[in-house]
C-alpha positions as CSV (number, residue, x, y, z in Angstrom):
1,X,-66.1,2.4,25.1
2,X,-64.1,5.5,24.0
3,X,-65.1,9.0,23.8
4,X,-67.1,10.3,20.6
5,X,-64.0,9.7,17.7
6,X,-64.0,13.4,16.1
7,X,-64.2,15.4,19.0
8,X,-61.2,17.5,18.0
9,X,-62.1,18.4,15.0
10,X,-63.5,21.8,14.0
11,X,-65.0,22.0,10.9
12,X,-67.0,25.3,9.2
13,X,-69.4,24.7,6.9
14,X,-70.3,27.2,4.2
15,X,-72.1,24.9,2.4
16,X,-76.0,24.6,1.0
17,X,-79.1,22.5,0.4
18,X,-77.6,18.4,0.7
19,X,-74.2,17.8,-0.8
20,X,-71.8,20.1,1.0
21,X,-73.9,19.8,4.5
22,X,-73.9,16.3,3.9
23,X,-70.3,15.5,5.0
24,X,-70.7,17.9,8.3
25,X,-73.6,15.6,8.9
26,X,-71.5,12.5,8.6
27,X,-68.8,14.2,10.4
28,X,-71.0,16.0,13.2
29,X,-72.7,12.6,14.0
30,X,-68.9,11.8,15.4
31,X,-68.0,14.5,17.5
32,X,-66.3,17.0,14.8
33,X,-68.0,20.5,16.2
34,X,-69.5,22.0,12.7
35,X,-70.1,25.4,12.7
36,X,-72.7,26.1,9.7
37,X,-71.7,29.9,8.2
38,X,-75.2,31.1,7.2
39,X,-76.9,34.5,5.8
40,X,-78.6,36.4,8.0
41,X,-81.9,36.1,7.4
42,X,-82.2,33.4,4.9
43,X,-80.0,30.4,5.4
44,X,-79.6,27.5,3.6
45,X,-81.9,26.7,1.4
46,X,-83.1,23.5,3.2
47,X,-84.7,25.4,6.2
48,X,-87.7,25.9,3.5
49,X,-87.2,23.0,1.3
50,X,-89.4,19.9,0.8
51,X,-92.2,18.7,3.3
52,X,-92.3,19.9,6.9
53,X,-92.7,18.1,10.1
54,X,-95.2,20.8,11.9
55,X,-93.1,23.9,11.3
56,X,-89.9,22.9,10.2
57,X,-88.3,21.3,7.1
58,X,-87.8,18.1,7.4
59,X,-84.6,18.1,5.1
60,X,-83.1,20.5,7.5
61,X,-83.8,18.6,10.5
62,X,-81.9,15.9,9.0
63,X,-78.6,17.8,7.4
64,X,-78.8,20.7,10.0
65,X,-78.3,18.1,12.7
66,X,-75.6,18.4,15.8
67,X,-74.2,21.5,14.1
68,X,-74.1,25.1,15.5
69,X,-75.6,27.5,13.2
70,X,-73.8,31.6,12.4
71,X,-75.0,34.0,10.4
72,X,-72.0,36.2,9.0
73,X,-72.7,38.7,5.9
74,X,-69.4,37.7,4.1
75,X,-70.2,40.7,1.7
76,X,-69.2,42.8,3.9
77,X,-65.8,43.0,5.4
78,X,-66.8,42.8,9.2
79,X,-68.4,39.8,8.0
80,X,-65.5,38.5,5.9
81,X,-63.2,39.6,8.9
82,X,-65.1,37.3,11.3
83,X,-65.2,34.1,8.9
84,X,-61.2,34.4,8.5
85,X,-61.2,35.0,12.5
86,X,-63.0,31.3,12.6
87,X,-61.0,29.7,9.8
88,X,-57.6,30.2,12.2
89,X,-59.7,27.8,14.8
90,X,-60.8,25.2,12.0
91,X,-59.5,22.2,11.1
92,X,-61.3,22.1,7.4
93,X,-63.8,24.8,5.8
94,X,-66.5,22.7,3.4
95,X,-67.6,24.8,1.1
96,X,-70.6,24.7,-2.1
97,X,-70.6,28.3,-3.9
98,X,-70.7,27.8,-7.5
99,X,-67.2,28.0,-8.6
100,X,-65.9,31.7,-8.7
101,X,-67.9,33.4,-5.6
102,X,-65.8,32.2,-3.3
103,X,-62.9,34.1,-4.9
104,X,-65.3,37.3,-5.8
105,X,-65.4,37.5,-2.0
106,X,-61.7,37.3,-1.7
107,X,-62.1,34.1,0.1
108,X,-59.9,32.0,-2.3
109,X,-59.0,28.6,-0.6
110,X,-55.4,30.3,-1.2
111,X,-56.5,33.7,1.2
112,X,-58.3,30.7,3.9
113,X,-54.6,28.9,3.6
114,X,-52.5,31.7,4.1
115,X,-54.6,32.4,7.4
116,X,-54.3,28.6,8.4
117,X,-51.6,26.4,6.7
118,X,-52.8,23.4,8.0
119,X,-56.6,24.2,6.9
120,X,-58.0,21.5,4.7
121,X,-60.2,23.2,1.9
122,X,-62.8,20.8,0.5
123,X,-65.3,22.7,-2.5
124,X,-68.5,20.5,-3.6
125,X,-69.4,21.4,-7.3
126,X,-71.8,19.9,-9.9
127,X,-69.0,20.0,-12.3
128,X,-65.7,20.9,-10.3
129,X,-63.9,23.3,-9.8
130,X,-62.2,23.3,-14.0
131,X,-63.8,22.7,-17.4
132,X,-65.9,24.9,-19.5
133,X,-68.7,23.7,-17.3
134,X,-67.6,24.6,-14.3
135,X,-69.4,27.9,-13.8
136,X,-72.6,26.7,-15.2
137,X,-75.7,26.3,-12.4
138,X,-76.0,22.6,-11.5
139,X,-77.6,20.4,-9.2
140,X,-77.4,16.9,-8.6
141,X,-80.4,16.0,-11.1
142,X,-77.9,17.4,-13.6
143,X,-74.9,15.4,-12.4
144,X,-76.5,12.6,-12.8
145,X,-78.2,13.0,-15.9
146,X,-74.3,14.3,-17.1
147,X,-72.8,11.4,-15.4
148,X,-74.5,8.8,-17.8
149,X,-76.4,7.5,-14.9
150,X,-79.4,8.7,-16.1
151,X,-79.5,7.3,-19.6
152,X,-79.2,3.6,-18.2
153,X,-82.0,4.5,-15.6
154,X,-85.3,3.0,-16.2
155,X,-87.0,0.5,-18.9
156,X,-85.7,0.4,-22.8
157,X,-89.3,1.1,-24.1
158,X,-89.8,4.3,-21.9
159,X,-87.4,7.8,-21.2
160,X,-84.8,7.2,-19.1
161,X,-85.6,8.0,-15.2
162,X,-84.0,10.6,-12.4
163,X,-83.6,9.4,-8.6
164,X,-86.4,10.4,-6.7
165,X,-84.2,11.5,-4.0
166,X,-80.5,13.5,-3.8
167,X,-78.6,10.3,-5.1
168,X,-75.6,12.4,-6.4
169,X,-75.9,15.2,-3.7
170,X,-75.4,12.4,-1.0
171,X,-72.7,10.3,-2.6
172,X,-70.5,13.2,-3.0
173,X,-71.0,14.2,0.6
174,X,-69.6,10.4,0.8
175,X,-66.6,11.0,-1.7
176,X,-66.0,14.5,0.1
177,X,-66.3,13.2,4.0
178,X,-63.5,10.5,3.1
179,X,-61.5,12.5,1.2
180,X,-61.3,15.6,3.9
181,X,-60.3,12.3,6.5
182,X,-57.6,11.2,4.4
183,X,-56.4,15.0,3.9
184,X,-55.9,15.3,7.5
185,X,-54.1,12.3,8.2
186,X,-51.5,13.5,5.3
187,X,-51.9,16.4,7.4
188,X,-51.1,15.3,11.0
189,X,-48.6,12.6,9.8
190,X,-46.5,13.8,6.7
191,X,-47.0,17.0,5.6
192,X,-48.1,19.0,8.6
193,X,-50.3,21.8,6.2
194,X,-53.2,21.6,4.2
195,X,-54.6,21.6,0.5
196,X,-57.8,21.7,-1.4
197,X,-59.8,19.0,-3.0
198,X,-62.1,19.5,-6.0
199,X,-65.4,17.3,-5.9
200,X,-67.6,17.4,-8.1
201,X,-71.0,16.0,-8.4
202,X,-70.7,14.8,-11.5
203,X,-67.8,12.5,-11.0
204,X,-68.6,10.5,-7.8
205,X,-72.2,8.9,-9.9
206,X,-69.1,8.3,-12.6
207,X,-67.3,6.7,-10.3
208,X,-70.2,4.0,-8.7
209,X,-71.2,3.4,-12.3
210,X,-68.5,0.1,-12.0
211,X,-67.1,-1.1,-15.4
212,X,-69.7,0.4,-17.5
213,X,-67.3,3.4,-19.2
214,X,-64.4,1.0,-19.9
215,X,-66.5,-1.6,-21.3
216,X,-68.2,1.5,-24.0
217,X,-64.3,2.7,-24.9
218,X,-63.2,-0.5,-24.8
219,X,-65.6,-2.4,-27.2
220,X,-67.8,0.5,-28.4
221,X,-71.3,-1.0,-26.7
222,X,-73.7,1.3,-25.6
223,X,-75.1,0.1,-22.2
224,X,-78.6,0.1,-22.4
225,X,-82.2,0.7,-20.5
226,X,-83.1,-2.8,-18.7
227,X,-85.4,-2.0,-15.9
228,X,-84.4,-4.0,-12.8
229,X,-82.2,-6.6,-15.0
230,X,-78.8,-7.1,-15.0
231,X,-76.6,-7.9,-18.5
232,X,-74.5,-10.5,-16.8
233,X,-76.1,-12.5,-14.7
234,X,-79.8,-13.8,-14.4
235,X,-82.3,-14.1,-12.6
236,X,-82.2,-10.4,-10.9
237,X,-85.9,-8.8,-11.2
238,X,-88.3,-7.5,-9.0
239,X,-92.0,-9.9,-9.4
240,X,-95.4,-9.3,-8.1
241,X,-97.0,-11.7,-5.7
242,X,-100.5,-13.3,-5.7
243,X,-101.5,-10.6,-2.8
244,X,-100.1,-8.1,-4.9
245,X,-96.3,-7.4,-3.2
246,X,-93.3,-7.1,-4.8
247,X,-90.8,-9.7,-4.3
248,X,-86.6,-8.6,-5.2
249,X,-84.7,-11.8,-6.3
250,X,-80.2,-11.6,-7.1
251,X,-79.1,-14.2,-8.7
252,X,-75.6,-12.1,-9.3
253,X,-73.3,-15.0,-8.2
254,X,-73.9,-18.3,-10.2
255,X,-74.4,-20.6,-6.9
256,X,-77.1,-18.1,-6.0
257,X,-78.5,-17.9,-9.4
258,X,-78.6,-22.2,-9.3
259,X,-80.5,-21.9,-6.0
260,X,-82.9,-19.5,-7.3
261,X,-83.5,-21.9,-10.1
262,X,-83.6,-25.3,-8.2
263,X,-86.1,-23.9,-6.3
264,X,-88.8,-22.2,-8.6
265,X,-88.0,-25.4,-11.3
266,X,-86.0,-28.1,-9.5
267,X,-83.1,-30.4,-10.8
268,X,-84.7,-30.5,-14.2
269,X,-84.6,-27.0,-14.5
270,X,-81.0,-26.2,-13.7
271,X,-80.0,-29.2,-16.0
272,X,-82.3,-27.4,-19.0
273,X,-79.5,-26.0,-21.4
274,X,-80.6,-22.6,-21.2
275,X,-79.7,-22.0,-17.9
276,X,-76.9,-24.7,-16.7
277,X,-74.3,-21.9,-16.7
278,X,-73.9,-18.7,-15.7
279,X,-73.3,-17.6,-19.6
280,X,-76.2,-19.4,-20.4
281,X,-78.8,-17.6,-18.2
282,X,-77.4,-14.3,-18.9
283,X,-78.5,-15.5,-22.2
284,X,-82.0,-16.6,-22.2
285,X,-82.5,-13.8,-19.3
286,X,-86.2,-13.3,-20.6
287,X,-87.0,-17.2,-20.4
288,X,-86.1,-17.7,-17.0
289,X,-87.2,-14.3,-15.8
290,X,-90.9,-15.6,-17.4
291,X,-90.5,-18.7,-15.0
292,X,-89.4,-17.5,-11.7
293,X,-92.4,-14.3,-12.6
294,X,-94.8,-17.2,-13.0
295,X,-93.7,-19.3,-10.0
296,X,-93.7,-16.1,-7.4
297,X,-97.3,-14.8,-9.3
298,X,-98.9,-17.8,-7.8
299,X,-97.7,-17.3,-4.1
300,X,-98.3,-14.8,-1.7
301,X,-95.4,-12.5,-0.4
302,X,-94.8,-14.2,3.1
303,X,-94.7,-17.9,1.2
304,X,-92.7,-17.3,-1.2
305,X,-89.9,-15.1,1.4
306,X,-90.4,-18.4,3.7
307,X,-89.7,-20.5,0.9
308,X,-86.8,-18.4,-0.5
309,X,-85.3,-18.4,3.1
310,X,-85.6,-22.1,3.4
311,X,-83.8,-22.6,0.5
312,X,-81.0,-20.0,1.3
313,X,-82.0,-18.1,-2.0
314,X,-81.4,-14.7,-2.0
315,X,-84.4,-13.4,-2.3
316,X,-86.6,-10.6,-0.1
317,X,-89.7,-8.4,-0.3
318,X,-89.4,-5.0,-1.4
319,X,-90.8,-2.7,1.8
320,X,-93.0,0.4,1.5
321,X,-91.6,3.3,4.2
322,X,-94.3,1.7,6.5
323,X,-93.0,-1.5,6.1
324,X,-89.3,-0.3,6.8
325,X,-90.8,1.0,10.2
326,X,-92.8,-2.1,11.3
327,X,-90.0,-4.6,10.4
328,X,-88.4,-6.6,13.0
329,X,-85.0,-6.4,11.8
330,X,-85.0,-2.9,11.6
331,X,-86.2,-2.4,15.5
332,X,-83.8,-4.9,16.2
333,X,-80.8,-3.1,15.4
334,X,-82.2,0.0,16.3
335,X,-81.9,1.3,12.8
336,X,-83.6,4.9,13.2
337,X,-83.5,6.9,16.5
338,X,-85.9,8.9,18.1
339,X,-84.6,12.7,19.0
340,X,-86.7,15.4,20.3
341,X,-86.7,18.8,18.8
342,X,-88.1,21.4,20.3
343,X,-90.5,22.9,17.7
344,X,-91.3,19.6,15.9
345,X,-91.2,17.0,19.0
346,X,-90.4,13.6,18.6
347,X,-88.6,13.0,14.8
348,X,-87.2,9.7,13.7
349,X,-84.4,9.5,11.2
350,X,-82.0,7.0,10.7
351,X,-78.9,6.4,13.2
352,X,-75.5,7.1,12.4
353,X,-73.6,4.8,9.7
354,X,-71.4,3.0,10.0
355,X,-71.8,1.0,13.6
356,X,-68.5,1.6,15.5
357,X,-68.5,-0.4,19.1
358,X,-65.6,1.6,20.6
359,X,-66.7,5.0,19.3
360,X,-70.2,5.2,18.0
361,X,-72.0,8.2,16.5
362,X,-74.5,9.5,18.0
363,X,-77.1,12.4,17.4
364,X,-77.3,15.5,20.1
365,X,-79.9,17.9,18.1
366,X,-81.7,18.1,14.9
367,X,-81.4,21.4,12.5
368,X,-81.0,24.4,14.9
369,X,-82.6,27.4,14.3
370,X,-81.3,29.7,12.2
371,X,-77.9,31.7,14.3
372,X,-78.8,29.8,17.2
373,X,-74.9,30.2,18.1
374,X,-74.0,33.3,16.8
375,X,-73.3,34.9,19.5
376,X,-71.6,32.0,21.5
377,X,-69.2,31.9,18.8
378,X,-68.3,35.2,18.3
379,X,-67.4,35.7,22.3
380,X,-65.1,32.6,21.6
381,X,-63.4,34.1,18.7
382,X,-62.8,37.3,21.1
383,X,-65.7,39.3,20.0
384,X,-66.9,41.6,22.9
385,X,-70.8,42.0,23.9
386,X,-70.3,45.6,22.4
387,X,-68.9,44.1,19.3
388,X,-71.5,41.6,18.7
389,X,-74.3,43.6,19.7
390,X,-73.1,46.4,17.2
391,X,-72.9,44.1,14.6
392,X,-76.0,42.2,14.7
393,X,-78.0,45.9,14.7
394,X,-76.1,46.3,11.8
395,X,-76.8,43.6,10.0
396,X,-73.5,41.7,10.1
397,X,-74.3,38.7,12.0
């Protein structure tokens, strides 16, 4: 087994809340050293955001994790000086201002660049970095309810519905982790410098939406609110149980959809015209959906998951948190980890993804505390005790 796969890489982080932090927390969790670029005496937002485990935010034990935390008053030019001191050391700055601060503090990706050529410059946005929405404030409930996401979200008698959690926020972190990756290969094995890369929020729900924008410009059909259905292939539902648990069924493929079927109706069944073929149960979605509802609402949960299994139909329950924690596939892969934090003791969150058997992530701390490496930084950017002493009574760091 290798050594952790990053290790080399320095990244700084002047990034907020979930989708900028996100990809230092995907990159942290393989050795890049992260070095979050925070105001004094505030921080990012997510120190004071959502529900708390004892004292500390539970958001910002998750995205703070394994990264060293600075407080630098870019406002002022001691401040600014020390940033562009760090930038020389980094390897990529990941940043989430709302577009046009970063240059109001004379911190263009062009001014970084000029300090390091080989910098890579990646800037998180709800609606990039261009457009006559770029300056306007967004978050990712507006990305995706601008992404089109949102309208095709929920049932087609009710409004549409938002994610209850950061669904854009963390797949641009994804977008933006990759994308950073692939800059500094181009980097170390062609071009030897840097660029920047526009992300925006927006754009990445866009992009996981499959063929759904082609299909509207290319035959002028609004998709439309279907719950948990799908327009192309049936059955695909979620059905209450006889003990009152829900039960997720795909029938996506057609030799799953014909197992489904055989085994809720038999032979007889698949041979019934309205749902031989693939086309046909698409179809008559709402007959067969009645049927398979009917067949599951007179079993409870654990039959009907034994029977699906038997059958090798794709079919499984849908679990509660507490049912995520007490399930035996999830203990045995070891899906969440235990870390110890010093203020809020024993947290569980969920290990690093994805599984890598030469060089695995790993997690060495949760959220630090807010400039918990200040100091340590600055003496290895040459900063004297004097220096940093001055500057923290003065409000710099």
């Amino acid at each position: 087994m290798g050594g952790l796969l990053l290790s080399k890489l320095r990244i700084v982080e002047l990034a907020n809340v979930v989708a900028g932090p996100s990809v230092g927390k995907h990159l942290s969790d393989f050795g890049a050293e992260v070095i979050k670029v925070e105001l004094p005496g505030d921080g990012d937002t997510a120190r004071g955001m959502g529900e708390f485990v004892g004292d500390r935010s539970a958001w910002w034990l998750l995205i703070g994790r394994n990264k060293r935390s600075v407080t630098l008053d870019l406002k002022q030019p001691r401040g600014r000086e020390a940033l562009l001191r760090l930038i020389e050391t980094a390897d990529a700055v990941v940043e989430s201002f709302r577009p046009g601060v970063l240059e109001r503090l004379d911190l263009a990706p062009e001014v970084m660049l000029e300090v390091n050529p080989r910098l890579v410059v990646v800037r998180v946005s709800a609606f990039g970095q261009t457009g006559p929405y770029s300056h306007r404030p967004g978050f990712g409930t507006l990305a995706e309810a601008f992404s089109g996401l949102t309208e095709i979200s929920g049932y087609p008698d009710q409004p549409p519905l938002l994610a209850s959690f950061a669904l854009a926020d963390e797949v641009a972190g994804l977008f933006a982790t990759w994308s950073l990756l692939a800059a500094l290969y181009h980097r170390d094995t062609e071009s030897g410098v840097g660029q920047t890369i526009d992300v925006s929020l927006y754009e990445s729900v866009l992009s996981i939406l499959g063929p759904l924008p082609t299909l509207y410009k290319a035959n002028g059909v609004l998709p439309q609110r279907n719950g948990s259905r799908l327009t192309f292939s049936s059955p695909r539902n979620v059905y209450r149980t006889r003990d009152g648990h829900f039960f997720a069924v795909s029938g996506t493929a057609p030799s799953a959809a014909e197992t489904v079927v055989r085994l809720v109706g038999g032979e007889a069944l698949l041979s019934d015209q309205r749902f031989a073929t693939h086309e046909a149960r698409s179809q008559n979605a709402e007959e067969l959906d009645a049927i398979v509802a009917d067949w599951i609402a007179l079993r409870d949960a654990a039959e009907v998951d034994r029977l699906f299994q038997e059958a090798g139909a794709a079919g499984i329950p849908v679990l509660s948190m507490a049912d995520v924690f007490s399930d035996p596939h999830y203990q045995a892969r070891e899906t969440f980890v235990s870390v110890e934090d010093p203020e809020a003791g024993e947290v569980s969150i969920p290990a690093p993804v994805p599984r890598m058997d030469r060089t695995p992530g790993r997690i060495a701390h949760l959220g630090p505390s807010l400039g918990h490496d200040t100091e340590a930084v600055l003496a290895e950017l040459g900063y004297t005790p004097e220096e940093i002493a001055a500057g923290a009574e003065e409000g710099i760091w």
